[in-house]
N, C-alpha and C positions, 0 to 999 in steps of 0.2 A: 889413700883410697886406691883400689884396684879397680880397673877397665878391662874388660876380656872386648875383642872384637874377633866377628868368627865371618870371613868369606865361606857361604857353604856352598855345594853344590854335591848332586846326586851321589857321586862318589868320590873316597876318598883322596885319591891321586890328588885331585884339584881343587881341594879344600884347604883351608888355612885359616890359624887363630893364633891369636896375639894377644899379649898378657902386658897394659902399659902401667906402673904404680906412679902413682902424684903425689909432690911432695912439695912443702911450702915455697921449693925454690924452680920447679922442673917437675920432667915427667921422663921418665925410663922405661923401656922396653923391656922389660925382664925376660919375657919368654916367647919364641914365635916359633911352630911349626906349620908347614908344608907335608900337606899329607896325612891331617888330623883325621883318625876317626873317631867314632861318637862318644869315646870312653873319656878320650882330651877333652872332645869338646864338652861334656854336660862337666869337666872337674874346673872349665874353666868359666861355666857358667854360673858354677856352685861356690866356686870363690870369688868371683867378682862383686861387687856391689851394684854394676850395672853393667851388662854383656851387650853392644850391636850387634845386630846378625840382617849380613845383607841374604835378605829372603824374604819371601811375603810368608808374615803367618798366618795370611786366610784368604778364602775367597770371598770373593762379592756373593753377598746374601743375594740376590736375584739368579745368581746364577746356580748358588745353594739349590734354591725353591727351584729352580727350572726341572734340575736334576731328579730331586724327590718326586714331585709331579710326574717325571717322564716313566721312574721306576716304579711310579703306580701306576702306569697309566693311567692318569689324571691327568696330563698335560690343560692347563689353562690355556684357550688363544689367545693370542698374543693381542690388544687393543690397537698398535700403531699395526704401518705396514712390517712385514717382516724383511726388513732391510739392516743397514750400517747401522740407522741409532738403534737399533734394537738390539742387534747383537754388541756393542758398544756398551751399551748399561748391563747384558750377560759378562762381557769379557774384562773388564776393569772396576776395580774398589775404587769406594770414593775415596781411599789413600793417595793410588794412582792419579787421580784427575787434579786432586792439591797438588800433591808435586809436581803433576805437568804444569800446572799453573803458575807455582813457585822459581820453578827453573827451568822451566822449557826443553825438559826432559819426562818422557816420557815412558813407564817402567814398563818391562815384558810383559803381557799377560796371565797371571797366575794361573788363569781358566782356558788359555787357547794355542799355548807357549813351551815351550820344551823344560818353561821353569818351573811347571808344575813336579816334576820326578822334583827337583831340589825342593820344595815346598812341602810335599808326601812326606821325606828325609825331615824336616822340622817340623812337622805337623808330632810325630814321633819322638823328637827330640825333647819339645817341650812335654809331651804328657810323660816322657821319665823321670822330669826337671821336676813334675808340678807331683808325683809318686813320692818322689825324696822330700817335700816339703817343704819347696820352693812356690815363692808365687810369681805366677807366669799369667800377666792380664795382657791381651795383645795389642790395649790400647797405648802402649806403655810405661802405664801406673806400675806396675811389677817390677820386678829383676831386669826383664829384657826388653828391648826395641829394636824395631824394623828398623833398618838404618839402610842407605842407597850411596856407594860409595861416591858415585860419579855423581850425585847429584851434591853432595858434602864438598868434594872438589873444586864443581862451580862454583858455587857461591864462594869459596874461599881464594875464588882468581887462578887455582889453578890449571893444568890442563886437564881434560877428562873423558879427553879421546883418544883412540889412534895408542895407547900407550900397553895394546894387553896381546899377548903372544909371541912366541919364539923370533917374530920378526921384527917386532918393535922393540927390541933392548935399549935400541939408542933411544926412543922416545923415552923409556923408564924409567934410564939414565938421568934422563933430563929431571922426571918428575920429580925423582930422588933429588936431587939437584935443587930444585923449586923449594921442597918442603922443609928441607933441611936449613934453607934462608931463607922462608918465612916463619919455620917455627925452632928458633935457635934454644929453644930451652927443652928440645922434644933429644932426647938421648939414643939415637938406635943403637950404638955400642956394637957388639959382636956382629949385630944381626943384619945390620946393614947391606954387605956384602947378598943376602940372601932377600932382603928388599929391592937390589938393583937387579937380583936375577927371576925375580917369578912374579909378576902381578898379582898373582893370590895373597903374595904377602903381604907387598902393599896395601891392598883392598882391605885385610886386616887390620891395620896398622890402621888405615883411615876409620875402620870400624869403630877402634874402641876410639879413638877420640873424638867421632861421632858422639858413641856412647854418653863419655863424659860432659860433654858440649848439650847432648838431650837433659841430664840427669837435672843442668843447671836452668834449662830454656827447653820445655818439655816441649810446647809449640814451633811448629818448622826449625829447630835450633842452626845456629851458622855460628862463627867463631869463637872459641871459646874466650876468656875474658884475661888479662894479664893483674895479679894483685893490686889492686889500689886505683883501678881504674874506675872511673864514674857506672854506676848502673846505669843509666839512660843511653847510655853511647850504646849505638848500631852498631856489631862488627862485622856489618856484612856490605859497608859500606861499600863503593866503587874503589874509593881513595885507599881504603886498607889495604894493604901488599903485605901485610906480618898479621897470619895466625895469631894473635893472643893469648897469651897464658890464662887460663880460665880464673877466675875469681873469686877468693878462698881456698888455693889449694890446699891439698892437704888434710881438710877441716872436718872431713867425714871420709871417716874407715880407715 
């Protein structure tokens, strides 16, 4: 089975996507670029079997309607006062509000936030995906899922802060460091060296096993599973310190 995970962002420079393959015994890194534009990124959403991509694919429908209304002038007024919950239910998906719930993180706003340009950039990406004959549902029934790196790192006990930019290496270091004992069966091989120098890549790297981690635990996914391990078991326990090898590897694709 193949896992593409794709950090994206507005432009290429500071984009990256990561190509991880699972195997009944492990999971290898085959391919990771820094610097992906949209030609890598839609070959690697096209050969995955399930691609994460940290980016919102959509906005909040209320914020949708607000929009169309205002370019009709038709504006509806607004029932509450026109305050914080108001623009709170325009500015954040009920995605965003489970995940703040989930992990106590809470995502930029796709409607109010600089991450809408990265958003536009996906909103694109996937209607190329979905031209070639890909299915692309953005609840993550499809090919692809929203995936939120920092929030996949909490819950796996790692760190998931403080670790992104030219002046956190030593923090990145460290993460590298982390990830690589707790998930001793994860292979980054070559690429490593290029994991400890850019966050993008990491963020990748966390993507597709995200990815894999959703494909098995579609609902808020958190660790993936080690062969032979009990289905019932939580692996997003407190006590868990080691990433698990997902459950079945291998077994599709």
């Amino acid at each position: 089975m193949l896992t593409a995970g794709i950090d994206l962002a507005a432009e290429d420079a500071n984009t990256a996507v990561a190509w991880i393959r699972w195997t009944a015994t492990g999971a290898v890194l085959e391919e990771l670029t820094v610097g992906a534009g949209d030609d890598q990124l839609l070959r690697a959403a096209s050969a995955a079997v399930k691609a994460g991509i940290d980016c919102p694919l959509g906005w909040p429908e209320p914020f949708v309607e607000f929009l169309i209304a205002h370019h009709r002038r038709d504006p509806a007024a607004p029932t509450d006062p026109i305050g914080r919950d108001w623009r709170r239910r325009l500015a954040w998906r009920r995605t965003d509000l489970v995940t703040h719930e989930l992990t106590g993180r809470l995502s930029l706003s796709v409607a109010a936030d600089r991450i809408a340009h990265t958003a536009m950039r996906c909103a694109a990406l996937l209607a190329r995906l979905a031209e070639v004959g890909h299915s692309v549902d953005r609840s993550g029934r499809g090919r692809v899922f929203e995936v939120y790196p920092a929030a996949s790192l909490k819950k796996w006990g790692l760190p998931h802060r403080g670790y992104k930019g030219r002046q956190n290496i030593g923090p990145l270091n460290n993460l590298v460091n982390l990830l690589i004992a707790a998930a001793p069966w994860l292979h980054l091989g070559e690429f490593e060296p290029m994991c400890r120098g850019s966050d993008h890549a990491v963020d990748a790297v966390v993507a597709a096993l995200t990815a894999r981690a959703a494909a098995h635990r579609p609902s808020h996914p958190s660790r993936p599973r080690r062969p032979g391990r009990r289905h019932n078991r939580r692996l997003d326990r407190p006590t868990d310190r080691t990433i698990d090898q997902p459950h079945h590897l291998g077994r599709k694709g």
